[in-house]
N, CA, C and O atoms as a Tripos MOL2 file, in Angstrom:
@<TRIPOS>MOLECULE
protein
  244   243    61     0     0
PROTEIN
NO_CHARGES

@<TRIPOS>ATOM
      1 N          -5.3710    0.4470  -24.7020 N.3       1 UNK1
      2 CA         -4.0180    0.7590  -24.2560 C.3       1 UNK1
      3 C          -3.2190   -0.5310  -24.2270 C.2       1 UNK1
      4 O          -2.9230   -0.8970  -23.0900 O.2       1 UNK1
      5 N          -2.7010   -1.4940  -25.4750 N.am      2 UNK2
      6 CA         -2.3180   -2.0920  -25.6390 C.3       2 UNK2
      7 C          -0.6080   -2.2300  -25.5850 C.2       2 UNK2
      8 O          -0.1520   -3.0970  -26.3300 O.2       2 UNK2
      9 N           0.6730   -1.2130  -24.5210 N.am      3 UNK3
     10 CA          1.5850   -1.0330  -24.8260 C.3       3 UNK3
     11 C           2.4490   -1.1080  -23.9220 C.2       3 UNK3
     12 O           2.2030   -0.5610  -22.8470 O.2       3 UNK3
     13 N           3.5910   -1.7480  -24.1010 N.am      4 UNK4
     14 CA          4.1610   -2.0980  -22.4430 C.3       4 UNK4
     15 C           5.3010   -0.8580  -22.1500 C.2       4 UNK4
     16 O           6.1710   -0.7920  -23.0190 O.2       4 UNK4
     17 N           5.3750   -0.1670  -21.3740 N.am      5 UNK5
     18 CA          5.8590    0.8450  -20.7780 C.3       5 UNK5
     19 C           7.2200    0.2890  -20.6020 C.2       5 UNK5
     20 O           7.9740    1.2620  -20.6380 O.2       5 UNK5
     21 N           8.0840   -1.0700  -20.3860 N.am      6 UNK6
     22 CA          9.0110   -1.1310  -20.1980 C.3       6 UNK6
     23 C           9.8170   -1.2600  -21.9630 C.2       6 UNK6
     24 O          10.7150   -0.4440  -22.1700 O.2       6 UNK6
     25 N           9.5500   -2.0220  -22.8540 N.am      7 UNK7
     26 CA         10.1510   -2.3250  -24.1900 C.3       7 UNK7
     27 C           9.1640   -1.9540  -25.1030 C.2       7 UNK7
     28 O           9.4740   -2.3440  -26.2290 O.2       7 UNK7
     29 N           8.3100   -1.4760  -25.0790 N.am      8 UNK8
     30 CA          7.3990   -0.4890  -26.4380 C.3       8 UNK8
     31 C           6.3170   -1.7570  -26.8070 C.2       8 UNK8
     32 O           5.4390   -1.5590  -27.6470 O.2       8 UNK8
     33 N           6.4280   -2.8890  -26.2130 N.am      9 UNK9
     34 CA          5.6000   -4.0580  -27.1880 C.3       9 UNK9
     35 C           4.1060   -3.2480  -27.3630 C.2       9 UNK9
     36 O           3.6540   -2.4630  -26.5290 O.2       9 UNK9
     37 N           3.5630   -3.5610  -28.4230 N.am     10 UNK10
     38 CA          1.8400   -2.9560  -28.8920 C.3      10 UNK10
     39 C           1.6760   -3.8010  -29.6960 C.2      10 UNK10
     40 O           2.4280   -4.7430  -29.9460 O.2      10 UNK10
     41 N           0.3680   -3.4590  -30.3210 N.am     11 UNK11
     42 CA         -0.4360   -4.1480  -31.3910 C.3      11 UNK11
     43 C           0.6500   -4.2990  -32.5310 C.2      11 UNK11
     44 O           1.5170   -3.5390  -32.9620 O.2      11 UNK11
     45 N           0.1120   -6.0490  -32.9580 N.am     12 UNK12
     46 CA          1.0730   -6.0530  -34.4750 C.3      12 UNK12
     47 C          -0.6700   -6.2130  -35.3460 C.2      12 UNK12
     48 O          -1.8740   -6.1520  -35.0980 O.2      12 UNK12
     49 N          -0.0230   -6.3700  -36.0940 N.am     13 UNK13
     50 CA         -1.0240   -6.4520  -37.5680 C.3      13 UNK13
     51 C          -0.8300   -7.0140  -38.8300 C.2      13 UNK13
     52 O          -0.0810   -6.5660  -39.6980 O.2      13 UNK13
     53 N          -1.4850   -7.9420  -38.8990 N.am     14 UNK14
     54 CA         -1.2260   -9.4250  -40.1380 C.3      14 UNK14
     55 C          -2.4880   -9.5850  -40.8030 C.2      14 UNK14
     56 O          -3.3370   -8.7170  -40.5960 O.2      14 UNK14
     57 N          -2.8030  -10.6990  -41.6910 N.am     15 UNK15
     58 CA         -3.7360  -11.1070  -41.8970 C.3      15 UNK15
     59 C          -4.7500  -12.3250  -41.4830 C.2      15 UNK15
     60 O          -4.1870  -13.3610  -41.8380 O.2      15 UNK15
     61 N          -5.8120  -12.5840  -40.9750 N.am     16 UNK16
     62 CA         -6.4870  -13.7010  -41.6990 C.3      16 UNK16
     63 C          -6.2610  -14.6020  -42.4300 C.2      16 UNK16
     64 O          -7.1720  -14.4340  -43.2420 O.2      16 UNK16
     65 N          -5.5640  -15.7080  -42.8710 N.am     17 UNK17
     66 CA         -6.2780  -16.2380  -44.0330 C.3      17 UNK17
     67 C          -6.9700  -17.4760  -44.1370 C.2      17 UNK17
     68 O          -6.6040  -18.3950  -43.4050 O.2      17 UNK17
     69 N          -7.8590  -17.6370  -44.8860 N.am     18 UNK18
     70 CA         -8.8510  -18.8850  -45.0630 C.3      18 UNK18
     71 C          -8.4920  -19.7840  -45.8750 C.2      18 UNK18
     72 O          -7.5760  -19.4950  -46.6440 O.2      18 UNK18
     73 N          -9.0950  -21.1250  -45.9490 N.am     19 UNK19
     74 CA         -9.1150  -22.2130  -46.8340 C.3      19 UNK19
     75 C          -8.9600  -21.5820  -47.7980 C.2      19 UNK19
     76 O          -7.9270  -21.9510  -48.3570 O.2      19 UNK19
     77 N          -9.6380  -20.4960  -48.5140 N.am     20 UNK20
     78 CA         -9.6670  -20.4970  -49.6850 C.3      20 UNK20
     79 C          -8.7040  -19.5950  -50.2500 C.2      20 UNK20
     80 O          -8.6700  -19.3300  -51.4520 O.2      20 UNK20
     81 N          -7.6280  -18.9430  -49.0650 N.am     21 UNK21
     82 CA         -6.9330  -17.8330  -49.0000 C.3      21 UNK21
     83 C          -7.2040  -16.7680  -49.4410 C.2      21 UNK21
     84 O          -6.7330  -16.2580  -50.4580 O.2      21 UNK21
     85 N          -8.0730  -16.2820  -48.6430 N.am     22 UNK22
     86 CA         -8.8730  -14.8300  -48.7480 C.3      22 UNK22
     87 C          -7.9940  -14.4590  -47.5660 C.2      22 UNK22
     88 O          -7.7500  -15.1500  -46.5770 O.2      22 UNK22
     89 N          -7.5880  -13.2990  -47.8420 N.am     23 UNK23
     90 CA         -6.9090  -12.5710  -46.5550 C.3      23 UNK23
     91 C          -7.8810  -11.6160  -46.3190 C.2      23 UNK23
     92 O          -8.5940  -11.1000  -47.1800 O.2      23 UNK23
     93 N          -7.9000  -11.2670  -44.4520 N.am     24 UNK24
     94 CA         -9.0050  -10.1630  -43.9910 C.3      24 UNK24
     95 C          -8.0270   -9.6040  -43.0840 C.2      24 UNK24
     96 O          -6.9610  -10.0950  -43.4590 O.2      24 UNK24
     97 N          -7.8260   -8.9250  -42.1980 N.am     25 UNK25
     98 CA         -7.2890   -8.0580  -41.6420 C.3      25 UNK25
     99 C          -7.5010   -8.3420  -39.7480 C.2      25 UNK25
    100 O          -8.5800   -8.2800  -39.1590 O.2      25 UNK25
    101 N          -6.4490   -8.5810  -39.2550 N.am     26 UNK26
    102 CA         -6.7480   -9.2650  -37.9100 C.3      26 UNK26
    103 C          -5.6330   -8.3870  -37.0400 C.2      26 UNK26
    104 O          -5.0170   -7.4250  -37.4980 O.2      26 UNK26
    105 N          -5.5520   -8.7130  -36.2080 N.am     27 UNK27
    106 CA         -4.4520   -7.9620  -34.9940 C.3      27 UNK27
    107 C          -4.0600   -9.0520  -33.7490 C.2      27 UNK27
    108 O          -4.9320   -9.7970  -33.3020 O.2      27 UNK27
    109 N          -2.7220   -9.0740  -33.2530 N.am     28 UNK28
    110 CA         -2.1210   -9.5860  -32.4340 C.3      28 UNK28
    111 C          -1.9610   -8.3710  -30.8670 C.2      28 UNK28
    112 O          -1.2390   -7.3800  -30.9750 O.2      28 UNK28
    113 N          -2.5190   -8.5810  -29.8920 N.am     29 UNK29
    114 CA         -2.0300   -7.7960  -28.5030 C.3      29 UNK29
    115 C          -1.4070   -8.3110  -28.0650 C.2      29 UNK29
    116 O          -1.3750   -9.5370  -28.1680 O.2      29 UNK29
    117 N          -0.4340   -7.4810  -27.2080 N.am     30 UNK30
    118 CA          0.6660   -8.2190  -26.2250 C.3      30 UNK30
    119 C          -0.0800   -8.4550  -24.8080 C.2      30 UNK30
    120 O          -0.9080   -7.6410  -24.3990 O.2      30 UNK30
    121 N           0.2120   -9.4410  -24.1970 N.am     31 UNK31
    122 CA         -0.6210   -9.6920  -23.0960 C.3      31 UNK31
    123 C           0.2750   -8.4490  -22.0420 C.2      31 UNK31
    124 O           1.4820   -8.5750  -21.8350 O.2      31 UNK31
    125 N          -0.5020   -7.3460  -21.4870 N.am     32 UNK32
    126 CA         -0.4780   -6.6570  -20.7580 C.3      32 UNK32
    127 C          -0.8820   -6.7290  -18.9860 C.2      32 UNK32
    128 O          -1.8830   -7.1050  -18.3750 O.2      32 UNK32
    129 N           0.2420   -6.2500  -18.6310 N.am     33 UNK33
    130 CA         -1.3910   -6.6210  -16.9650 C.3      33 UNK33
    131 C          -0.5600   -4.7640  -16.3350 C.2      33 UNK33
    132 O           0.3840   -4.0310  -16.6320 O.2      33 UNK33
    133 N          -1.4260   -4.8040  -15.5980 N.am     34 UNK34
    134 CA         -0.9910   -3.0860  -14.5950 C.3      34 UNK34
    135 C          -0.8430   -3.8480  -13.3300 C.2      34 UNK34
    136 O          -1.5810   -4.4830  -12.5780 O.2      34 UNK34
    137 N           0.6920   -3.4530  -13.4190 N.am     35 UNK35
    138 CA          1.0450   -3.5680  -12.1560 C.3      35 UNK35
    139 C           1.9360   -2.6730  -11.1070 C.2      35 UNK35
    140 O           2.5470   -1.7050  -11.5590 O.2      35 UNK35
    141 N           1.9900   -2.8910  -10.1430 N.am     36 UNK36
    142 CA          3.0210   -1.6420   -9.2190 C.3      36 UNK36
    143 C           4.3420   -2.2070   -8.9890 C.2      36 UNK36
    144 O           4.7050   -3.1680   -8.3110 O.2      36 UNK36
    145 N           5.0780   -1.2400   -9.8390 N.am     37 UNK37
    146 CA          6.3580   -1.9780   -9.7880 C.3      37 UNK37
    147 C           7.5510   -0.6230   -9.0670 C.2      37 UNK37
    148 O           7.2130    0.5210   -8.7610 O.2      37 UNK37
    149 N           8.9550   -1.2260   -8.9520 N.am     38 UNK38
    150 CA          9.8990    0.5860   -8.4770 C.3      38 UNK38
    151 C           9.9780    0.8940   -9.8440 C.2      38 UNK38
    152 O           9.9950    0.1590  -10.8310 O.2      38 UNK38
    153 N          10.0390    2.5810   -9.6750 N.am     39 UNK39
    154 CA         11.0880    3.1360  -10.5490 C.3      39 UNK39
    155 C          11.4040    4.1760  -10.2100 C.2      39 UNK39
    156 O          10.6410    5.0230   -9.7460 O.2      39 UNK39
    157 N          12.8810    4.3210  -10.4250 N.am     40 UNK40
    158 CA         13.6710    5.4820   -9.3970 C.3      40 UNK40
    159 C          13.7120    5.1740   -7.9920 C.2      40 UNK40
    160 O          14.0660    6.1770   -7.3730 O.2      40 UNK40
    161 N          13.4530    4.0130   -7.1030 N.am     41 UNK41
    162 CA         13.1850    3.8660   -5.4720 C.3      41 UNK41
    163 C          11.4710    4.3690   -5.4430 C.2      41 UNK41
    164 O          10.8480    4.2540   -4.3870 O.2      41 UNK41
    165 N          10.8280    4.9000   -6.6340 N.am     42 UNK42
    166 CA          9.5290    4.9530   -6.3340 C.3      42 UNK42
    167 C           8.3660    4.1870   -6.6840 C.2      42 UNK42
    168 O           8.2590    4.0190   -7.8990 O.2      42 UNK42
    169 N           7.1130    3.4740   -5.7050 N.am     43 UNK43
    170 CA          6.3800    2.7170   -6.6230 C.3      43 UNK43
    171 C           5.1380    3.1640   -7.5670 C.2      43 UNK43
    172 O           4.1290    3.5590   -6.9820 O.2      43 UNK43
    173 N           5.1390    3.1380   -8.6170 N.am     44 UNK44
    174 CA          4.1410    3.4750   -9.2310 C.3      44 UNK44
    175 C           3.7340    2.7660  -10.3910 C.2      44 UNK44
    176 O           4.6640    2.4180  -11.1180 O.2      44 UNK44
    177 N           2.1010    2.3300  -10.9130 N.am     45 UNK45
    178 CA          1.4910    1.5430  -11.8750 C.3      45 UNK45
    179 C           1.6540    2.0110  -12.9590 C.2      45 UNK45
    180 O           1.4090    3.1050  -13.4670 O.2      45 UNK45
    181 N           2.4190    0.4100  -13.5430 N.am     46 UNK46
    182 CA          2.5680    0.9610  -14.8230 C.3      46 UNK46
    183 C           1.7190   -0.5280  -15.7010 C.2      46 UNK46
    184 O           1.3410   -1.5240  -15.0840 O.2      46 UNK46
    185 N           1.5850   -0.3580  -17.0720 N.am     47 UNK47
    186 CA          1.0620   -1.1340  -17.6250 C.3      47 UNK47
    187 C           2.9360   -1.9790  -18.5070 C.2      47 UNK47
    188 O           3.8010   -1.5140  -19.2490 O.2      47 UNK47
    189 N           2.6950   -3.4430  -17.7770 N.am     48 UNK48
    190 CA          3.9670   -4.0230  -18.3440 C.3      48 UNK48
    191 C           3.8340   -5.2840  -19.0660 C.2      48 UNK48
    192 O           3.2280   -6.1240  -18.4000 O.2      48 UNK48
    193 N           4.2830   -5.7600  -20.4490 N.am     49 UNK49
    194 CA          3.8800   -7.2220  -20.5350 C.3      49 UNK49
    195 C           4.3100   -8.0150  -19.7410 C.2      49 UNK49
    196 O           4.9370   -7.7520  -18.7150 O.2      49 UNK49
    197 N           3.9960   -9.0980  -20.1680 N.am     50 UNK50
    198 CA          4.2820  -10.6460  -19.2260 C.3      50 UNK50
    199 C           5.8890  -11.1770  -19.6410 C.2      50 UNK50
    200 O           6.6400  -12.0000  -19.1180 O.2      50 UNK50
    201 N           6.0030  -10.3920  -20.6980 N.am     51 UNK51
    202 CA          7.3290  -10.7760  -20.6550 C.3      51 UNK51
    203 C           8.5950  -10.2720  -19.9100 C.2      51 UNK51
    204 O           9.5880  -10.9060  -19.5520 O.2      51 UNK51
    205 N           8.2510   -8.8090  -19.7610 N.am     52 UNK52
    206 CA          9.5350   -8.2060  -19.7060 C.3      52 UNK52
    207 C           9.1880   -8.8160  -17.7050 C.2      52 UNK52
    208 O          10.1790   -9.3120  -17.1700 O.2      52 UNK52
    209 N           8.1060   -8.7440  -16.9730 N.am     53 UNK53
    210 CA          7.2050   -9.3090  -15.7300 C.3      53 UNK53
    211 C           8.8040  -10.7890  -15.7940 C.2      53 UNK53
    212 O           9.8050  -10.8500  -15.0810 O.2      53 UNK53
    213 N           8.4530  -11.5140  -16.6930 N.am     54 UNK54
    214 CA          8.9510  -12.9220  -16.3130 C.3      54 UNK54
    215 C          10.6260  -12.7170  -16.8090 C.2      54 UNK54
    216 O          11.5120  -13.5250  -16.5330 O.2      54 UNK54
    217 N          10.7640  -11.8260  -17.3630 N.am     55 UNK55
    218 CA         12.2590  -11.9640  -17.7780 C.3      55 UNK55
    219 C          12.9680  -11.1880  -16.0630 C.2      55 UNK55
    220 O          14.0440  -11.6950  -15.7460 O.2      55 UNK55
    221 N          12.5860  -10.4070  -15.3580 N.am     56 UNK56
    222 CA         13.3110   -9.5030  -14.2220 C.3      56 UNK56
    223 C          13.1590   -8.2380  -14.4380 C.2      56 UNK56
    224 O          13.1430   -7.4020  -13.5340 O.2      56 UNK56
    225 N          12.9940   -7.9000  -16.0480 N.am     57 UNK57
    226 CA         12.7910   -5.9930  -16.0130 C.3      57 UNK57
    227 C          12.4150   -5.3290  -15.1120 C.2      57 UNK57
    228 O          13.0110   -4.3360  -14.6960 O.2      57 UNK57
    229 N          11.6440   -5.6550  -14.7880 N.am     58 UNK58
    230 CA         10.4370   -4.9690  -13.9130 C.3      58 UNK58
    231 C          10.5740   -5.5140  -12.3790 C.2      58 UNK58
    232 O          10.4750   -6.7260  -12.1850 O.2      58 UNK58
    233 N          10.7390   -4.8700  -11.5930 N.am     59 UNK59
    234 CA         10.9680   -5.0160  -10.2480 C.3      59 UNK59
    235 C           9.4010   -5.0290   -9.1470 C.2      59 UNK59
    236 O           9.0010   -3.9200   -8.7930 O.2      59 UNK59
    237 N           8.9470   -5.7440   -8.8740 N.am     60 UNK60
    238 CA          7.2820   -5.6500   -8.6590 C.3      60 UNK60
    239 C           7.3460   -5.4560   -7.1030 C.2      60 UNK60
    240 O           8.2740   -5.9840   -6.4910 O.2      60 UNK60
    241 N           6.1100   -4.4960   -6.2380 N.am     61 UNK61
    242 CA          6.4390   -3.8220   -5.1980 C.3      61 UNK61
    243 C           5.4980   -4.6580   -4.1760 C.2      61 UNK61
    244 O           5.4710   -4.3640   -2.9810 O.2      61 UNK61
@<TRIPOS>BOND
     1     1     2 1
     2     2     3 1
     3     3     4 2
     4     3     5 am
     5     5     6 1
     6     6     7 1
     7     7     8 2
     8     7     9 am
     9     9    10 1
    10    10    11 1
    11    11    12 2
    12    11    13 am
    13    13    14 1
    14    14    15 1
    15    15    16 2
    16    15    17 am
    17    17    18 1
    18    18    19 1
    19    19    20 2
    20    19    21 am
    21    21    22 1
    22    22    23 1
    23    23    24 2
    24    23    25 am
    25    25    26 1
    26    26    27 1
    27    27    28 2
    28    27    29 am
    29    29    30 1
    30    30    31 1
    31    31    32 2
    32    31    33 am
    33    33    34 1
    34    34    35 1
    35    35    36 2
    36    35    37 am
    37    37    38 1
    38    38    39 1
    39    39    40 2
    40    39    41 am
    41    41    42 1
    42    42    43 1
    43    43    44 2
    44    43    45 am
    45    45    46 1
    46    46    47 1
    47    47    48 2
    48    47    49 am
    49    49    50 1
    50    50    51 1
    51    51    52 2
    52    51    53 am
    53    53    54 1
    54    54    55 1
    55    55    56 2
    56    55    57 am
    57    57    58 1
    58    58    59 1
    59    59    60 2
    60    59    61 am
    61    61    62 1
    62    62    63 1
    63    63    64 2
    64    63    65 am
    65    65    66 1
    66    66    67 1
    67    67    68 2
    68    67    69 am
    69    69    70 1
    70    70    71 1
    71    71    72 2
    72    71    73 am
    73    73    74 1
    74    74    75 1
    75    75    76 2
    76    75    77 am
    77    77    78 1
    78    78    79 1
    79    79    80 2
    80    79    81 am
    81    81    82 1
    82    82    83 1
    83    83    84 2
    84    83    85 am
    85    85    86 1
    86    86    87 1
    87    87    88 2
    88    87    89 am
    89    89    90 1
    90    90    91 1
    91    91    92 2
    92    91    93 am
    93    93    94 1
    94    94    95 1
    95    95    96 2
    96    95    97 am
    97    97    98 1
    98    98    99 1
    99    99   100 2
   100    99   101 am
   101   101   102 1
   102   102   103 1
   103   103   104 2
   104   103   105 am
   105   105   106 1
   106   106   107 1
   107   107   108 2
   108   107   109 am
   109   109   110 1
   110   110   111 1
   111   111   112 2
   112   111   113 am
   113   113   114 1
   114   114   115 1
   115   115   116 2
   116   115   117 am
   117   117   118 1
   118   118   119 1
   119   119   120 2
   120   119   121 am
   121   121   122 1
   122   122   123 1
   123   123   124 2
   124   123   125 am
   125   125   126 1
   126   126   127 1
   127   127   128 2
   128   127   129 am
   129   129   130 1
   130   130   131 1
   131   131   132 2
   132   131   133 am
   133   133   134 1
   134   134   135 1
   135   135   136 2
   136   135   137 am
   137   137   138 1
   138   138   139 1
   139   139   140 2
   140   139   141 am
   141   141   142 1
   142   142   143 1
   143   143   144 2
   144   143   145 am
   145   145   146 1
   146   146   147 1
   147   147   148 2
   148   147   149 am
   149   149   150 1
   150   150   151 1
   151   151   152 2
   152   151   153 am
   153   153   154 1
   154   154   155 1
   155   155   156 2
   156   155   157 am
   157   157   158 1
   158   158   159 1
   159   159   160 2
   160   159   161 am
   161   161   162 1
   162   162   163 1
   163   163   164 2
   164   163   165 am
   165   165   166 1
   166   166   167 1
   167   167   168 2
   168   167   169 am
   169   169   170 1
   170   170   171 1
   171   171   172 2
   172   171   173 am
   173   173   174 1
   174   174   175 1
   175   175   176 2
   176   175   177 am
   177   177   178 1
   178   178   179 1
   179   179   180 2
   180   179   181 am
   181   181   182 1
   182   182   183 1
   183   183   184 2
   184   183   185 am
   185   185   186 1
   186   186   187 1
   187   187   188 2
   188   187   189 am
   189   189   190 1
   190   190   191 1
   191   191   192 2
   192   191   193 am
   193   193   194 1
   194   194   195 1
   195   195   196 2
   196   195   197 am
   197   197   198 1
   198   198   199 1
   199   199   200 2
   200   199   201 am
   201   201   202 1
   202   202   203 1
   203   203   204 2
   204   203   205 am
   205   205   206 1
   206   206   207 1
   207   207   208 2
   208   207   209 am
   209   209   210 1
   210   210   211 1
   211   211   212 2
   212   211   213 am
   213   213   214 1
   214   214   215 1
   215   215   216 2
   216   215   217 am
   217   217   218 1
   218   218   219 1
   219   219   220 2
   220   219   221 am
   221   221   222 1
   222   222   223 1
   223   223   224 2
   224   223   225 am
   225   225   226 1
   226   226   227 1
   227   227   228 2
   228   227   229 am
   229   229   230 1
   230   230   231 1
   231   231   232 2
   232   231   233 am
   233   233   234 1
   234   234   235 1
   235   235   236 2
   236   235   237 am
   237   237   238 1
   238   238   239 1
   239   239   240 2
   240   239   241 am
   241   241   242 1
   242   242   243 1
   243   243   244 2
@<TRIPOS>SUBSTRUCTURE
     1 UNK1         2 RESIDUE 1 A UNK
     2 UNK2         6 RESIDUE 1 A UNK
     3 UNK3        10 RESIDUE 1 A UNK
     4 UNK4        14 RESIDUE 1 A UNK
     5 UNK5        18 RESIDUE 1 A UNK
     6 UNK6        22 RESIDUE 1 A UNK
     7 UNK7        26 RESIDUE 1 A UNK
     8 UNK8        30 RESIDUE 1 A UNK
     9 UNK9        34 RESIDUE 1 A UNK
    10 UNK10       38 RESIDUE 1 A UNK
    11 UNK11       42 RESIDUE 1 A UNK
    12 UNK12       46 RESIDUE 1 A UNK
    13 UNK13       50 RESIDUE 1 A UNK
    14 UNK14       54 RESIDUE 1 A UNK
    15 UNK15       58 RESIDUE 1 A UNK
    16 UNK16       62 RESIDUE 1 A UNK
    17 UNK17       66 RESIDUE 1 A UNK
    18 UNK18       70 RESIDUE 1 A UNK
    19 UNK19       74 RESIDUE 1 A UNK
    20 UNK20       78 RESIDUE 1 A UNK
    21 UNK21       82 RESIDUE 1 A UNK
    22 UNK22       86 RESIDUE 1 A UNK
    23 UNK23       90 RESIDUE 1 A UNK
    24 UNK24       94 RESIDUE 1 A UNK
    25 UNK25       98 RESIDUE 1 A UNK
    26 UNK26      102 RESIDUE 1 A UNK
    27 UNK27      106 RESIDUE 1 A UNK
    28 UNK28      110 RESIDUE 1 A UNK
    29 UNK29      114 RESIDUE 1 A UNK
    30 UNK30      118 RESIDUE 1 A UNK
    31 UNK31      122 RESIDUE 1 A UNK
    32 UNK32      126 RESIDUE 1 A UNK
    33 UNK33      130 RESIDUE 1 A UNK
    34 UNK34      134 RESIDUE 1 A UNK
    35 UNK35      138 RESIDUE 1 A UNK
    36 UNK36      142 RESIDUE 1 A UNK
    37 UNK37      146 RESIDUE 1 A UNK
    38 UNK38      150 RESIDUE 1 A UNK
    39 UNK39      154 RESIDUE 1 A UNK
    40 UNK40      158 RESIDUE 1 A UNK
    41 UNK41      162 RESIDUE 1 A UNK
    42 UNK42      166 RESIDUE 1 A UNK
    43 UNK43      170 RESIDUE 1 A UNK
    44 UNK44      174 RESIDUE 1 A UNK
    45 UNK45      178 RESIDUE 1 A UNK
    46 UNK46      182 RESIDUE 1 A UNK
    47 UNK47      186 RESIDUE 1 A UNK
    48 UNK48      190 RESIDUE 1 A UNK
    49 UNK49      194 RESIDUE 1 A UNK
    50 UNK50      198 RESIDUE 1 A UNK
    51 UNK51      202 RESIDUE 1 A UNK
    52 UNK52      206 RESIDUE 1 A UNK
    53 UNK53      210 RESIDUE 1 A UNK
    54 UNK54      214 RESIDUE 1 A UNK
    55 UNK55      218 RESIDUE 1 A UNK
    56 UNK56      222 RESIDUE 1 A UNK
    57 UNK57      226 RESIDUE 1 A UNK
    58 UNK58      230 RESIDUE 1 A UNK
    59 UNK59      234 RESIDUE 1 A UNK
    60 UNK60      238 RESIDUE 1 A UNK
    61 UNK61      242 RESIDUE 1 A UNK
């Protein structure tokens, strides 16, 4: 469950590549944490990145 409930962030998907530039198939996660934050005046856990956490989105309870 890689997906932040406040701005959609999830898995991206790129490649690998090596010295010899062989590309293989790798993945980027958004750093996620669950936390209890308001919404609506109510508190409830949601899974949010660290960004939208450090920008103010998210109001933490």
């Amino acid at each position: 469950m890689a997906k932040c409930a406040v701005c959609g962030k999830s898995v991206q998907f790129g490649h690998n590549v090596s010295h010899s530039h062989k590309k293989t198939n790798r993945m980027w996660k958004p750093n996620i944490k669950h936390v209890r934050c308001k919404v609506n005046g109510v508190p409830k856990r949601l899974y949010v990145c660290t960004s939208c956490l450090r920008s103010g989105k998210v109001e933490r309870v």
